[in-house]
C-alpha positions in Angstrom: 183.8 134.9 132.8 186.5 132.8 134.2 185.6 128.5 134.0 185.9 126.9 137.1 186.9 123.0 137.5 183.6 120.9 136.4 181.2 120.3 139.7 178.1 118.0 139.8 175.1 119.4 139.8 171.2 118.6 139.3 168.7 121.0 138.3 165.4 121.6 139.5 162.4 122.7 136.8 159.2 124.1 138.2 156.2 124.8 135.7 152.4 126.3 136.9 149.1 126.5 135.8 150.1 130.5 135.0 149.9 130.6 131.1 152.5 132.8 130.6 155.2 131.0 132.8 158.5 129.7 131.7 157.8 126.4 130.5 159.9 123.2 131.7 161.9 122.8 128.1 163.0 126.5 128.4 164.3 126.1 131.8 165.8 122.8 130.8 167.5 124.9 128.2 168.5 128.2 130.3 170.2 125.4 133.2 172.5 124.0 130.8 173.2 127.1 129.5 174.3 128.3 132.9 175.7 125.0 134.2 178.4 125.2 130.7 179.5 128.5 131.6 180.1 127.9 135.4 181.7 124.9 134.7 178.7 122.2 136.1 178.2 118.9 134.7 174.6 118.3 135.2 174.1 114.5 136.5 170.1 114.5 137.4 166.8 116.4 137.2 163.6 116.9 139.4 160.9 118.4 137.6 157.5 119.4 138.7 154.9 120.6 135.5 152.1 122.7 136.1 152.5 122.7 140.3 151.5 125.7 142.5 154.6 126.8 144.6 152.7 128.0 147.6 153.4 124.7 149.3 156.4 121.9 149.1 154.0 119.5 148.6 155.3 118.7 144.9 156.6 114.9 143.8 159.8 116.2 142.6 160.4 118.7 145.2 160.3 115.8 147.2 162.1 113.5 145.6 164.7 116.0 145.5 164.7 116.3 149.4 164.6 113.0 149.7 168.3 112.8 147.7 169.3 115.8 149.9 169.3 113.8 152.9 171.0 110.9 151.2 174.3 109.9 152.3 174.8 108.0 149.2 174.4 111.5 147.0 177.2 112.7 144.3 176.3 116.1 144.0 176.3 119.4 145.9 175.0 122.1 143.9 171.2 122.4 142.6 170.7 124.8 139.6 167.4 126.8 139.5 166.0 129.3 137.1 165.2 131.7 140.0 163.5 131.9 143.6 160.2 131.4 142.3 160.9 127.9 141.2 161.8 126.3 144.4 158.6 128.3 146.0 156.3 131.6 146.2 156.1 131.7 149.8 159.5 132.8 151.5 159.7 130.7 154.5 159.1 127.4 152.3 162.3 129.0 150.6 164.2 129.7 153.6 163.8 126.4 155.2 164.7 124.6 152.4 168.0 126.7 151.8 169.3 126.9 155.4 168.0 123.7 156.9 168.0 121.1 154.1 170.7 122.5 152.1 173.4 124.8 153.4 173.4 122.4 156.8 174.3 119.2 154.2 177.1 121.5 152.2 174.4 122.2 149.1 174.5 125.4 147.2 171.7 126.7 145.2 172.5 129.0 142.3 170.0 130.9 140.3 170.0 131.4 137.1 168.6 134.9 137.7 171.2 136.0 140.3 174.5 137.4 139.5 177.3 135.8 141.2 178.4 138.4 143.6 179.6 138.5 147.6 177.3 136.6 150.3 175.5 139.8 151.9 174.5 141.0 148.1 173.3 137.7 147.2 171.3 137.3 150.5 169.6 140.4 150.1 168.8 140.0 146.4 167.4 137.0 147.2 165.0 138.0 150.0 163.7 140.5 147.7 163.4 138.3 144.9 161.9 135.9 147.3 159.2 138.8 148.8 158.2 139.5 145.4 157.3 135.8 144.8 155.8 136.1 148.0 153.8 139.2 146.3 152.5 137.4 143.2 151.3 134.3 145.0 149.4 136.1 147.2 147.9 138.3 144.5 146.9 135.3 142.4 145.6 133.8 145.5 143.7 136.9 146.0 142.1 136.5 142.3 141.7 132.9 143.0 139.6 132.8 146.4 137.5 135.8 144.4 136.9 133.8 142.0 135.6 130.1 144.6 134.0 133.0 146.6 131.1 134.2 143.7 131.3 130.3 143.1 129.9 129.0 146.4 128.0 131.6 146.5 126.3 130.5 143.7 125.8 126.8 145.5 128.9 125.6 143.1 132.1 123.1 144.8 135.0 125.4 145.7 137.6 122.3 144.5 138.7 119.0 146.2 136.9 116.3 146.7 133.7 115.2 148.1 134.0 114.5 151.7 132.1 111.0 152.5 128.9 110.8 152.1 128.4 113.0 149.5 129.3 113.1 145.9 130.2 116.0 143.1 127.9 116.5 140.6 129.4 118.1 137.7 127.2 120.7 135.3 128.6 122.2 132.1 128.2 125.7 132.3 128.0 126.5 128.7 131.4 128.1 128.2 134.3 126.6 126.4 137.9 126.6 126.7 140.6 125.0 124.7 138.1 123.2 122.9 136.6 121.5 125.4 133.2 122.4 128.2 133.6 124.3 131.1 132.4 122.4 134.3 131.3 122.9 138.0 130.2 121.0 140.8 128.2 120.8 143.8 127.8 118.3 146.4 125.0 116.3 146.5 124.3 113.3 149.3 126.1 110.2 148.2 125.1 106.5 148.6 126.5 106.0 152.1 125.2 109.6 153.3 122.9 107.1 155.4 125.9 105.8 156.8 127.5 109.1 157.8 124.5 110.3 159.3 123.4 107.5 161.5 127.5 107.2 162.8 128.2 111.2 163.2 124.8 111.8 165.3 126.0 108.9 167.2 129.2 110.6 167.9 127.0 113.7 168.8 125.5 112.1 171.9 129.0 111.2 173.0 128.7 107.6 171.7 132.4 106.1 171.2 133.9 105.2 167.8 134.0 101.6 167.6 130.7 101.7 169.0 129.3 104.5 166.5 130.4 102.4 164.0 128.9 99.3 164.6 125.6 100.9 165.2 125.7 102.5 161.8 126.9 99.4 160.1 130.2 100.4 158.9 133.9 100.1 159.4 135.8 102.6 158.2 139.9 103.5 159.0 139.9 105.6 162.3 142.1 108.2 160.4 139.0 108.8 158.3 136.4 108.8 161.2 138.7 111.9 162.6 138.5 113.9 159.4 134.7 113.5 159.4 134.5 115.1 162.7 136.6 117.9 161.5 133.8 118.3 158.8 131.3 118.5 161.0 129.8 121.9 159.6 130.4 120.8 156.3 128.1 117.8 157.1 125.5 120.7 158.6 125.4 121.6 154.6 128.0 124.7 154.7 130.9 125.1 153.3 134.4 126.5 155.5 137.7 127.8 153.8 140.7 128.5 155.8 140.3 125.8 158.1 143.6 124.4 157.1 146.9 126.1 158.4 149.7 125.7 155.7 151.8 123.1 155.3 155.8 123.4 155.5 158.9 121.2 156.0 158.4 119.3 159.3 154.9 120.0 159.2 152.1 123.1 159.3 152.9 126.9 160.1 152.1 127.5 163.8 152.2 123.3 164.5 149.0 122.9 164.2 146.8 121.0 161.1 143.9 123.7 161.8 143.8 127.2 162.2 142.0 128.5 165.0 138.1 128.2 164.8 137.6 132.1 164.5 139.8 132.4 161.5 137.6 130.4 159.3 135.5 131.3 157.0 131.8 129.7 156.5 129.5 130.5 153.4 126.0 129.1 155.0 123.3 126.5 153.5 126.0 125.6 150.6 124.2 122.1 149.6 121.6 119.4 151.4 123.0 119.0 155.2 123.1 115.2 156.6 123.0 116.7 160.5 121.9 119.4 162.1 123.9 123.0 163.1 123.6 121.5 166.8 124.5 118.2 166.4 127.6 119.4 164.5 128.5 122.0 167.2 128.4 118.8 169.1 130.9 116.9 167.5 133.2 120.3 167.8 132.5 120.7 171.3 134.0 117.3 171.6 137.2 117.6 169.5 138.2 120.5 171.2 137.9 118.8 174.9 139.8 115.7 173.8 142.5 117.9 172.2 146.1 118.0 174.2 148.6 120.2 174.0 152.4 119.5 174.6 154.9 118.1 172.3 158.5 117.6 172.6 160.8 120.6 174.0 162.0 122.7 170.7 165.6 122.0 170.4 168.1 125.1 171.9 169.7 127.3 169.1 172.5 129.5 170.4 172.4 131.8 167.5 176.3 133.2 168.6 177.7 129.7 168.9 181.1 130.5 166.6 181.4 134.1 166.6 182.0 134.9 170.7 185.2 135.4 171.7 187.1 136.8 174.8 189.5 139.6 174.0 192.3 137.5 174.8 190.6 135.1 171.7 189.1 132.1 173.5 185.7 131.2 172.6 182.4 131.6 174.6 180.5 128.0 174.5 177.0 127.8 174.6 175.8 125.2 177.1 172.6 125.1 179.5 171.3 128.1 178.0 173.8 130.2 178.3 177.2 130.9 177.0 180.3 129.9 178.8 183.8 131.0 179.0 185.4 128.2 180.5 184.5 126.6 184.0 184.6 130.7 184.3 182.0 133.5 183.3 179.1 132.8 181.8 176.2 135.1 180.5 172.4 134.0 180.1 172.4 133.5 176.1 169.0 134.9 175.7 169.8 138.1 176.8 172.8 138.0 174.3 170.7 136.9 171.5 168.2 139.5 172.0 170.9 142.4 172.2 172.8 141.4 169.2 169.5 141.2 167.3 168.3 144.1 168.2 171.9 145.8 167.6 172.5 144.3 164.6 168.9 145.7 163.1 169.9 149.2 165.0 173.2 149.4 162.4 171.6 147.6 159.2 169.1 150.6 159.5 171.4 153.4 159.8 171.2 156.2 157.1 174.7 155.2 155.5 174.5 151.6 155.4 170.9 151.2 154.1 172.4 153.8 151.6 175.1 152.1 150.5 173.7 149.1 150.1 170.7 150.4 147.6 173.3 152.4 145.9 175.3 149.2 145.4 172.0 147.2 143.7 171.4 150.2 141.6 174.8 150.5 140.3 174.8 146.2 139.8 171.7 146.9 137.6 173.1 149.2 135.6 176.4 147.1 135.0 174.2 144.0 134.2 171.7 146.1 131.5 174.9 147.3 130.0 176.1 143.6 128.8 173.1 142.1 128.6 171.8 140.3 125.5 169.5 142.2 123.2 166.0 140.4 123.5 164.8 141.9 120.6 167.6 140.8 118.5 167.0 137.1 119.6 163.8 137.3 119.4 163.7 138.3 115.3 166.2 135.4 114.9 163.7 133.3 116.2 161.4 135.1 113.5 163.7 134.1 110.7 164.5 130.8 111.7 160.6 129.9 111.9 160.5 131.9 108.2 163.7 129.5 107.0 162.0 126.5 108.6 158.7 127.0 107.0 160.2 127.1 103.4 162.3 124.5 104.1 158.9 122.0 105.3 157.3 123.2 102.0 160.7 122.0 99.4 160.2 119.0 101.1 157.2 117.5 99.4 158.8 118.7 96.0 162.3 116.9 96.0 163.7 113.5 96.8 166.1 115.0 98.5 165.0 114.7 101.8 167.5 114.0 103.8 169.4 116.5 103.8 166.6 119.2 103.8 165.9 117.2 107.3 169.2 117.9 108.8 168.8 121.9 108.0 165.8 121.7 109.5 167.1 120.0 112.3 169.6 122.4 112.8 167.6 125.4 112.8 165.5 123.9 115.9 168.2 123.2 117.7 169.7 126.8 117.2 166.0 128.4 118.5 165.8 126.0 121.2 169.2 127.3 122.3 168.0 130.8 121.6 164.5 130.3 123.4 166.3 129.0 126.5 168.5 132.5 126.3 165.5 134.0 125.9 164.1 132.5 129.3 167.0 133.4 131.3 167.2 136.6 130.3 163.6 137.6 131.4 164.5 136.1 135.0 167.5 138.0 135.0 165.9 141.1 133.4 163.2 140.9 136.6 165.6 140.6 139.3 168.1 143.9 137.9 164.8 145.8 137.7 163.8 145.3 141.1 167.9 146.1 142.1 166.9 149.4 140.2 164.0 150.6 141.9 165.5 149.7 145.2 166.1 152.5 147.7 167.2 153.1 151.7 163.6 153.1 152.9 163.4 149.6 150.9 166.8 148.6 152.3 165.6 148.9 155.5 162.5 147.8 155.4 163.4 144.9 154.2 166.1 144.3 156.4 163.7 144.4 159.1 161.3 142.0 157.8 164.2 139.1 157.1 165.5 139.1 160.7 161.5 139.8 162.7 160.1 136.9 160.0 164.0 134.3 160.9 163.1 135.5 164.4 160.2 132.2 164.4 163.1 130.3 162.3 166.1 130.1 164.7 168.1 128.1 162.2 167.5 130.9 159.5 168.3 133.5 162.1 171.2 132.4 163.4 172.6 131.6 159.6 171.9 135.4 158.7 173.6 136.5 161.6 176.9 134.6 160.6 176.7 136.1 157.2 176.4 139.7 158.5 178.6 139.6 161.9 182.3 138.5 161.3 182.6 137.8 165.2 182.0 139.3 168.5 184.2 140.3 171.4 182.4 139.8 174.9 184.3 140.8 177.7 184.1 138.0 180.9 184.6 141.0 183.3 182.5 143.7 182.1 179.8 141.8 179.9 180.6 144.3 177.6 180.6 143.5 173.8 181.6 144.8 170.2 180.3 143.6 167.1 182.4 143.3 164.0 180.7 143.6 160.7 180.5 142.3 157.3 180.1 145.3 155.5 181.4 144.2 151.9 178.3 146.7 150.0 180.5 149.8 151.3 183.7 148.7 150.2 184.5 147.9 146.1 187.3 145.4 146.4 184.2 143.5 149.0 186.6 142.8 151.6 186.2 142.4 155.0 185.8 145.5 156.8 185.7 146.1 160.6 182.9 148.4 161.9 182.8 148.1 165.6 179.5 148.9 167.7 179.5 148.5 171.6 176.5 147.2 173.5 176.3 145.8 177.0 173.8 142.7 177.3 172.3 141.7 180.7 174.6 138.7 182.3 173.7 136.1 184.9 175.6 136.7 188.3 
């Protein structure tokens, strides 16, 4: 592979609790790999060991959007093993690409995906990212099995104890990794009192301040609202799915809580500190001081770029809708929709959802063809640990040391090398093998899903759209449009190819 002229670049390393995951030193390894034969110089690292990727809610995530938005930054690359690292659920993933990134002139490259043309590498991704998508949600599956049986035997689910009540922790009698198993229930703390006396107050409408001072505490106001968000818990049950998921700029939907009907409560869970009615109470209450409203969401013209009169001027978008001038203009919604809904209509067709899986198969089988052999690397690693070994045991019988030392460290070096290979390898060996297994029906499925799950993401939207459409030609008299393509799967030299379709959106008179 050609070298290209030395770029900065910082990596991001992404461990979890999963056993069996790539560990941080082997992606440290596999990066640096990847960074010396693209031609990066690696000038920082955000790591994040043994954190869940079903949220962005990571320290050096963070820290790493935090340098995104920096002026003051000297980098614009981020290397990454592979989609799973930067999350397992894909909008967490797509927001963090096309809002934080791409908008501030960052490219992410995986380690996993094979350099190739934008439309390839977009729809590689999604799938890669689906599949992430996949396994979280199965382990989450196994996971809320597993708190289900637990509350149902009176045990904690996890977190801590809410005020007024404290965990309890019994050794079950199993070990692992050496040391006891534990659990937890709740049991009332030393200001349950407290707790009681203020939230029955708030049950007969009593004021904050004043529910306070007549139970004899002052506590932060921001913790008096969570309290009341408890309320059944303080009724002694316990409630899971009561929080909607967080994401950048906030929680899915806008909201801290789902809807009331979408949780679930496992009854009589541990000692109650107010009754069922008193908490229904304190629910009735949120829910009538609750507002709606918010600031208006900020106008995306998803064609802003790619309209253009025959005679080549440019359609502006402005006051929802898009302008030609001080001339014709055309309600942008209606254009939206109908180049959406076009757009899907041809990425479904029989020939193009064909082409396009027979393109992935035929990039798996060109990337299993000059791929490593892991079994080769992985008996060197055998020998070295063999040669290593031997070498460990001569050293307690010579005075030599020293130089027994440097073989040894040597042979490290070359498995850490190896072991890093090793890493990258898998990742890359899991993404060709969903390429293989990908057909027309997956093609267009999967097309389908990206743009209906951008449409709540206009920023994502309107970024896909640019990377499929190479511009469109709306005619001021007739309203009449064609769409040009990117269609780079069909052709092998991926050039630009024009594929014309003709639709007719509604206009504004």
């Amino acid at each position: 592979m050609r070298r290209q002229e030395v770029t900065n670049a910082v990596t991001y390393l992404r461990s979890s609790k999963d056993r069996s995951d790539v560990s941080i030193d082997a992606q440290r390894r596999a990066l640096a790999e990847l960074a010396q034969i693209r031609g990066f110089a690696i000038v920082g690292e955000y790591a994040d060991a043994v954190e869940s990727g079903k949220d962005d809610d990571r320290p050096g995530f963070q820290s790493l959007i935090t340098d995104i938005r920096s002026p003051g930054r000297k980098w614009d690359h981020i290397l990454v093993l592979d989609t799973s690292r930067i999350a397992r659920r894909r909008v967490i993933g797509i927001i963090f690409e096309e809002h934080e990134c791409k908008k501030r002139g960052i490219r992410i490259v995986y380690k996993s995906l094979p350099e190739s043309d934008p439309i390839t590498e977009m729809l590689l991704k999604s799938i890669l990212q689906a599949m992430d998508e996949w396994h979280s949600l199965t382990s989450r599956v196994k996971g809320l099995a597993g708190m289900a049986e637990n509350v149902r035997q009176g045990w904690r689910a996890g977190g801590r104890a809410p005020r007024g009540y404290r965990l309890q922790h019994v050794e079950t009698g199993t070990i692992r990794d050496g040391e006891p198993v534990t659990k937890s229930r709740l049991v009332p703390g030393d200001d349950a009192i407290q707790v009681r006396a203020y939230l029955q107050s708030r049950a007969r409408g009593i004021l904050r301040a004043q529910a306070l001072a007549m139970a004899g505490v002052d506590w932060p106001a921001s913790s008096l609202v969570e309290m009341e968000r408890n309320a059944i818990v303080y009724a002694g049950h316990t409630i899971w799915n009561k929080s909607a998921e967080r994401q950048e700029g906030g929680y899915v939907g806008g909201k801290k809580l789902r809807p009331r009907e979408d949780w679930v409560v496992q009854r009589d869970t541990h000692t109650a500190l107010i009754t069922e009615e008193e908490a229904e109470l304190i629910m009735a209450g949120i829910a009538t001081r609750r507002r709606g409203g918010g600031a208006p969401a900020k106008r995306i013209y998803l064609l802003a770029g790619l309209l253009y009169a025959p005679s080549g001027e440019r359609w502006a978008g402005d006051s929802g809708a898009y302008r030609l001038g001080k001339g014709a203009r055309v309600q942008a919604d209606s254009v939206d929709r109908a180049v959406v809904a076009e757009v899907m209509r041809a990425l479904e067709a029989d020939d193009l959802a064909g082409a396009i899986a027979e393109h992935f198969q035929r990039l798996s089988k060109e990337r299993e063809k000059s791929a490593a052999d892991p079994g080769a690397l992985k008996r060197r690693i055998t020998e070295i640990d063999k040669k290593t070994a031997k070498l460990a045991d001569l050293l307690t019988e010579t005075t030599a040391q020293a130089a027994l030392l440097r073989q040894i460290e040597s042979l490290e070096k070359e498995r850490d090398g190896i072991e890093g290979k090793l890493a990258s390898l898998e990742s890359e060996r899991a993404a060709m093998k969903v390429c293989a297994e990908i057909t027309p029906d997956t093609v267009r499925r999967l097309l389908r899903s990206i743009l209906n799950e951008l449409n709540d993401n206009p920023d994502g939207l309107r970024d896909a759209i640019h990377q499929l459409i190479d511009r469109i030609e709306l005619s001021p008299e007739t309203f009449e449009a064609v769409l040009y393509y990117r269609i780079s799967p069909l052709v092998e030299s991926g050039e630009l190819v024009a594929s014309p379709r003709g639709f007719e959106p509604r206009y504004l008179p």
